[in-house]
N, C-alpha and C positions, 0 to 999 in steps of 0.2 A: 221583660219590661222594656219600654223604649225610653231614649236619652237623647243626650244632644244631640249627637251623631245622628240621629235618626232628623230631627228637625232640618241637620244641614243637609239633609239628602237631598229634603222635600224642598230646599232653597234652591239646593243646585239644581234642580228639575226646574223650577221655575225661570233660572239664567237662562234655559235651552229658550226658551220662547222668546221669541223678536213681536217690540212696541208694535209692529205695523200689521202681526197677524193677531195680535190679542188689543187692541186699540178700545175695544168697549168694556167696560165693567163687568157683562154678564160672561165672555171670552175670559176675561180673567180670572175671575171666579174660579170658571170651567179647567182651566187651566191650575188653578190653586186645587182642586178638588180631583182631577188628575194625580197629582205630586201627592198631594194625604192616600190617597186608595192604594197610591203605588209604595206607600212608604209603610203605611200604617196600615191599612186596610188587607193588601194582599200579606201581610205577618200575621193575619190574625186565622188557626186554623177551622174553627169549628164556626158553620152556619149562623149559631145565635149570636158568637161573638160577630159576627161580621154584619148580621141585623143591627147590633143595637150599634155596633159604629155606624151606620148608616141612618140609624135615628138620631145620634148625637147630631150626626154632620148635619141633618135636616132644622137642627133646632139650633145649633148655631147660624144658620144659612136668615130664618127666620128673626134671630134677636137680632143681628149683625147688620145685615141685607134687607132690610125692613121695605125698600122701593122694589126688590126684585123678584117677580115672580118667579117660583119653583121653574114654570116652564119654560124662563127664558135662560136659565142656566140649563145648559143641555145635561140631561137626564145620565140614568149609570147606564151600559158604563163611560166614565172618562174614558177615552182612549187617544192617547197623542202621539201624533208618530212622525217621525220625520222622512217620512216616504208617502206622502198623503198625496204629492200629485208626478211623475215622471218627471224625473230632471231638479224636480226641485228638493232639496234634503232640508230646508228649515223646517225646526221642530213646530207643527202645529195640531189645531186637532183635526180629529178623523170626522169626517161627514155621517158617518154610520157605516157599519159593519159591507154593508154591498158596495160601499165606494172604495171601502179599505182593501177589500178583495179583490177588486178589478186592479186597484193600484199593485199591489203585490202579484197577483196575474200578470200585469205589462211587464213588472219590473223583472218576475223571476224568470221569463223568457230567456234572457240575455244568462243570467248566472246556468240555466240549466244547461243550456247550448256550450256551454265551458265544460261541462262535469259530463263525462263518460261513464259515470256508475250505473246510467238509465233508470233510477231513482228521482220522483219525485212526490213531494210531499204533497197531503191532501190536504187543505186547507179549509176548514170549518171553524165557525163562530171561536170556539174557543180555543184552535190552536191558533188562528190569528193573533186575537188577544193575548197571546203566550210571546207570539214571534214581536206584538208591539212590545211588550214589557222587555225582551229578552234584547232586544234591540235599542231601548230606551238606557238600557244596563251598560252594555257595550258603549252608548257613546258619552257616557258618564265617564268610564275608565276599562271595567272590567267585570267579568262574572263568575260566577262558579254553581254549573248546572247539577242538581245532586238528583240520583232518584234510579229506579230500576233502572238494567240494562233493554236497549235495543227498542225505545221509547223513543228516540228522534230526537236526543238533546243536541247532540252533533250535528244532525242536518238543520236544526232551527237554527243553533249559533253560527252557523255557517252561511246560512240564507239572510239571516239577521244583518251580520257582518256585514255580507253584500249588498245589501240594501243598504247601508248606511257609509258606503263606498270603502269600506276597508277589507281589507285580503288577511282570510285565514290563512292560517299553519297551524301544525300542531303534531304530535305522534302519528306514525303511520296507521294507517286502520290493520288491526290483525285480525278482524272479523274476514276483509276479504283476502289477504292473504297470508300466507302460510308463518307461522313464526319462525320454522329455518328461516327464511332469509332476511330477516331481519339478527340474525345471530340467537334466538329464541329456541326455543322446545327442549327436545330432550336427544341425549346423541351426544 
């Protein structure tokens, strides 16, 4: 079930946004409809659940928003990131999926040119959409990635990070090296 806690998420989300990128109604919206998807929408695991959130949202959108055309609130997904243009980190939203990737393109130049593991990530529609949310987490406070091993939750948190100008740490990788030396194995 979701609670208050979960309301104040979708409030804090809304704080990231600055008057002067969300200045019109249907921007803010977009920007409210972001913060629900991200809060309430992406908890919900199974397809129908996530239709009929998607219908409610549309039918409040209609009693509520009665002046505002469906098309002038930009359509799903929300996606707001605060790496939308180079150099600039205020949280706004993303132009569509091909602007959002050129952004991250420019931006992961620089993070790869750092990292020596000659590892990079492939970035398609929906690992984008993973790196915005996981990104939008981090600059809330904090995350906690769960799920199979050797799926790229590290390198997204880490590319995430960097995008949002903060420097990972964290345990050493024992995938690439050995656990003696880190005092590990067996011996």
């Amino acid at each position: 079930g979701f609670s208050l806690r979960d309301a104040v998420k979708a409030c804090q989300g809304v704080l990231l946004g600055r008057p002067e990128q969300f200045g019109t109604p249907s921007l803010y919206v977009s920007l409210l409809l972001h913060e629900f998807d991200r809060v309430y929408g992406d908890s919900l695991p199974q397809p129908a659940e996530r239709n009929s959130y998607q219908k409610m949202v549309r039918e409040v959108l209609k009693r509520f928003f009665k002046d505002m055309e469906a098309t002038t609130v930009i359509p799903w997904p929300h996606i707001c990131t605060a790496f939308t243009k180079p150099g600039d980190t205020n949280y706004g939203l993303g132009r569509g999926m091909p602007d959002i990737a050129a952004a991250v393109k420019e931006l992961s130049a620089d993070f790869y040119a750092t990292r020596d593991d000659g590892q990079h990530l492939v970035l398609f529609d929906e690992s984008l959409k993973h790196l915005c949310r996981v990104s939008r987490l981090i600059s809330l406070g904090h995350a906690l990635l769960v799920g199979p091993g050797s799926v790229g939750k590290r390198s997204v948190a880490r590319l995430a990070a960097f995008l949002c100008g903060f420097h990972d740490f964290g345990p050493p990788d024992f995938v690439t090296s050995p656990p003696a030396a880190h005092g590990g194995g067996r011996g």
